[in-house]
C-alpha positions in Angstrom: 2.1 222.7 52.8 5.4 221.2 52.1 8.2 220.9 55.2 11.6 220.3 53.9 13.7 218.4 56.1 17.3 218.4 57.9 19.3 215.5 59.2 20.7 216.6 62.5 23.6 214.9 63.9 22.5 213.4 66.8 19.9 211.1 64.9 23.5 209.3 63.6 26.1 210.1 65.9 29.3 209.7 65.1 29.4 209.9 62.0 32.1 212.5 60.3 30.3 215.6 58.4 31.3 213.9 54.7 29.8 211.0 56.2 26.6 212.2 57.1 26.2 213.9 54.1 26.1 211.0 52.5 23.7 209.5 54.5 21.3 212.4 54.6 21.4 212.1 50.5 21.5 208.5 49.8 18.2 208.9 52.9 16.1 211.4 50.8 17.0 214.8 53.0 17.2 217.7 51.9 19.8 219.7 54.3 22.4 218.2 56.6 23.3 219.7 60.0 26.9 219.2 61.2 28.1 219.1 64.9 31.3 221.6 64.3 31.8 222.2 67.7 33.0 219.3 69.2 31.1 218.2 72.9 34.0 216.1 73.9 31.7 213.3 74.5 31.5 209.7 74.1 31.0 208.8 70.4 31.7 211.7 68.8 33.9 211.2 65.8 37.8 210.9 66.7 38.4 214.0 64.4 38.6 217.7 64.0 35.7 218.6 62.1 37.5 222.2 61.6 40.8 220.6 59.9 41.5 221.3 56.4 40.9 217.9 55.4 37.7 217.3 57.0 36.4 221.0 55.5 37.8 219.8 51.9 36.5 216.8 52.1 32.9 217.7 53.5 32.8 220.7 50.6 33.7 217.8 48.2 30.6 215.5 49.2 28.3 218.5 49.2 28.7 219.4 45.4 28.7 215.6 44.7 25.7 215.4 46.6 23.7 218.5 46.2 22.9 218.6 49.9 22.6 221.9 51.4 24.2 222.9 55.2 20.9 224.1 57.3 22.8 224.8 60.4 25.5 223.9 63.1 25.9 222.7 66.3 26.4 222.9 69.3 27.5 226.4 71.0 27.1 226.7 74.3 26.6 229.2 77.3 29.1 228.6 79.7 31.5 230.2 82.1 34.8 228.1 81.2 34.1 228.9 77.5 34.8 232.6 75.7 32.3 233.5 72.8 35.3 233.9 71.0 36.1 230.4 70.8 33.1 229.4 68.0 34.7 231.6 65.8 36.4 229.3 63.6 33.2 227.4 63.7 31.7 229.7 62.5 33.9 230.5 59.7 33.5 227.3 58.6 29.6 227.0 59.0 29.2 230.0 57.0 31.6 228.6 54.5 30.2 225.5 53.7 26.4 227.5 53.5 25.2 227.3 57.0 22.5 229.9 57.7 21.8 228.9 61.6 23.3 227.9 64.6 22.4 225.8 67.6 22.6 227.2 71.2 22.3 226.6 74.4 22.8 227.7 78.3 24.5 225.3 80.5 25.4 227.1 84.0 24.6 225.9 86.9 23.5 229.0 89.3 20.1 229.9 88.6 20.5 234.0 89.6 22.6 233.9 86.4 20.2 235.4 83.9 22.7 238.1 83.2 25.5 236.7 82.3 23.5 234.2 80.2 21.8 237.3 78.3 25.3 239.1 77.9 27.0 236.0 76.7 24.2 234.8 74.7 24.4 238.6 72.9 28.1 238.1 72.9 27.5 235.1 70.8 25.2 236.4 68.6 27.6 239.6 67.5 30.4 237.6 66.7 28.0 234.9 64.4 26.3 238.0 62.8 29.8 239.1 60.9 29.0 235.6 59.2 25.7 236.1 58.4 24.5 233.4 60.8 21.8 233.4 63.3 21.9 231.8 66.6 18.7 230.1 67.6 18.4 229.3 71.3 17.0 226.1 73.0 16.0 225.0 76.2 16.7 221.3 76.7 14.5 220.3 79.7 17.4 219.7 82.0 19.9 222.2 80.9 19.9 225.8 82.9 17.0 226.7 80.4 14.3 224.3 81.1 11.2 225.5 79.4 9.9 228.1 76.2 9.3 231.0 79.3 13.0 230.3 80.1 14.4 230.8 76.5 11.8 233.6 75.9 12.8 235.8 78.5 16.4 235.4 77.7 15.5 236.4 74.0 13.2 239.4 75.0 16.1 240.6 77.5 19.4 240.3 74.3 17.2 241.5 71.6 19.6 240.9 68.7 18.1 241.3 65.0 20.3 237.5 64.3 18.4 235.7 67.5 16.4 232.6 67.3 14.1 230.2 69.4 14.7 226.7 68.7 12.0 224.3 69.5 12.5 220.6 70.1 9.5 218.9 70.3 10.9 216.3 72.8 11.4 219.6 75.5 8.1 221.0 74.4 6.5 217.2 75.9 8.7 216.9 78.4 7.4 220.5 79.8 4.0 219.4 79.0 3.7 222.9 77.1 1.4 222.4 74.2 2.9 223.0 70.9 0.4 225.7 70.4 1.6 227.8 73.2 4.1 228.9 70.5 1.8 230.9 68.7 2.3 233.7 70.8 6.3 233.5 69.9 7.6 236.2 67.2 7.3 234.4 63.9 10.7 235.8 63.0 11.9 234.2 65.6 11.3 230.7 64.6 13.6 229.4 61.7 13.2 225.6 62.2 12.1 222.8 64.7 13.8 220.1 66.0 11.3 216.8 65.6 11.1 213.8 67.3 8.4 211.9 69.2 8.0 210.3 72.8 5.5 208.3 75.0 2.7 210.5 77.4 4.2 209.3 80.8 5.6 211.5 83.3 9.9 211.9 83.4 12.6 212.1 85.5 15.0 214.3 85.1 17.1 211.0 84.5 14.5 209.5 82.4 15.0 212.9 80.7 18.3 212.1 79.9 18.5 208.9 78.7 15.4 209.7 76.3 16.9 212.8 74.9 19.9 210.8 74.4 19.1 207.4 73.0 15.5 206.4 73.0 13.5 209.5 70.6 11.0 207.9 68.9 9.8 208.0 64.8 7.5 210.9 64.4 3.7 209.2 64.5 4.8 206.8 67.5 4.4 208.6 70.6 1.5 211.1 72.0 3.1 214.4 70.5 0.5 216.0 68.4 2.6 217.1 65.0 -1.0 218.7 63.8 0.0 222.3 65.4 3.3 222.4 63.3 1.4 222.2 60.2 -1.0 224.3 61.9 1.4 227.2 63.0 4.3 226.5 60.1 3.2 224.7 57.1 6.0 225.4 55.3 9.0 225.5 58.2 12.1 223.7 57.3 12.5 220.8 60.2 15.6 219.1 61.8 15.0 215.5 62.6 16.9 214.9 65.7 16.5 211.5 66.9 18.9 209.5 68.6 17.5 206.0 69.4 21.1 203.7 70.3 18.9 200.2 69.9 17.6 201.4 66.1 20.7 202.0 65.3 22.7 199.3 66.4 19.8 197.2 64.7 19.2 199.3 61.9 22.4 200.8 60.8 22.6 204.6 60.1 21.5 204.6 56.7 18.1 202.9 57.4 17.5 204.5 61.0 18.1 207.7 59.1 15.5 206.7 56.4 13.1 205.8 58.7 13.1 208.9 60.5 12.5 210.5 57.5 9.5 208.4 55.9 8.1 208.6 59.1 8.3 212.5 59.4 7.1 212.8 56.2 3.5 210.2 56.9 3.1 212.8 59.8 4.1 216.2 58.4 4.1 216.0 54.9 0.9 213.9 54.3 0.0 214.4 51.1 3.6 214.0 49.9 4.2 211.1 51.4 
């Protein structure tokens, strides 16, 4: 049993893709996952991460580095957005190694389901010419709140590239054990987002600001990591944890090396 692990963007924000592959290698990881499609949020980097320069210079630290590109973020369902927009995104994922992408459905109307299955196949046939498979998640306040959400959607699109992607954070949130995913198609199932959090009830606000800047190390909080070594000893995982008062204290180089030593006492205990 041996989980190899991911630095996910979120968990350092703002840094540039050459940057955090820097981080995720000097940190002991062994994939880095890039945020190509910009969010136009608050801290995100003030770059194109598509631009020539950034694209040489990201290829550039991964040979120096050795650090492989697990997957990209963050595509998203959406009636002001055409699937055809990721595509240079995912040009570039594929190009730089990516093997998954990250996806999720943010309408607001909730007789929707069609559209969100047509898009969400849409999306899937355009990353497919790049050998890339798109792994859908359901962020507890997003139009996809729970695994029954995510699952139907899948069940309904049924593409041979499709993916479920679980965050453990949603998984809590829902109060949906972690085993419940044993009835999910293994193939399916390509990584896991991980992160930890206290056993109190949340508000969809609560929700929020959690998700966004207060995850905990893995080992912390009440999520019982057991069932992923259970279910997938040997799944690659994404550590995606954003906590905003770790890293102004810490840095990004030691909140990201923390993360990872602690995911490793939980998930890789004999290795550890």
């Amino acid at each position: 049993m041996t989980h190899k692990f991911s630095l996910a963007y979120l968990t350092v924000p703002g840094l540039t893709p050459p940057e955090l592959t820097h981080v995720a290698a000097r940190t002991g990881y062994d994939f880095v996952s890039y945020r190509l499609v910009h969010l136009n949020v608050a801290g995100e980097p003030d770059i194109d991460p598509l631009s020539p320069q950034i694209l040489r210079q990201t290829r550039q630290a991964l040979a120096e580095t050795g650090i492989k590109v697990f997957d990209i973020e963050l595509v998203r369902v959406m009636r002001t957005i055409k699937p055809e927009a990721f595509i240079p995104a995912f040009e570039a994922g594929a190009e730089l190694g990516a093997s998954q992408v990250i996806c999720s459905a943010w309408t607001d109307v909730r007789n929707d389901r069609g559209f969100i299955v047509d898009r969400f196949g849409e999306i899937c046939d355009l990353a497919d010419s790049f050998e890339l498979t798109v792994n859908l998640e359901f962020p507890a306040f997003s139009r996809l709140v729970s695994l029954e959400d995510c699952l139907e959607i899948l069940e309904l699109a049924d593409r041979p590239n499709q993916g479920l992607l679980v965050d453990t954070l949603y998984m809590h949130f829902n109060k949906t054990p972690l085993l419940a995913l044993e009835r999910v198609p293994s193939e399916w199932i390509h990584f896991m987002h991980i992160n930890d959090a206290d056993d109190i009830y949340y508000t969809k606000e609560e929700m929020i600001h959690v998700a966004r800047d207060a995850r905990l190390y893995p080992g912390e909080g009440a999520i019982d990591f057991s069932v992923v070594n259970y279910l997938f000893p040997d799944l690659p995982l994404a550590i995606e944890l954003p906590h905003a008062k770790r890293l102004q204290e810490f840095g990004p180089e030691q909140h990201a090396r923390n993360c990872l030593e602690a995911a490793q006492r939980v998930l890789n205990p004999t290795n550890s």
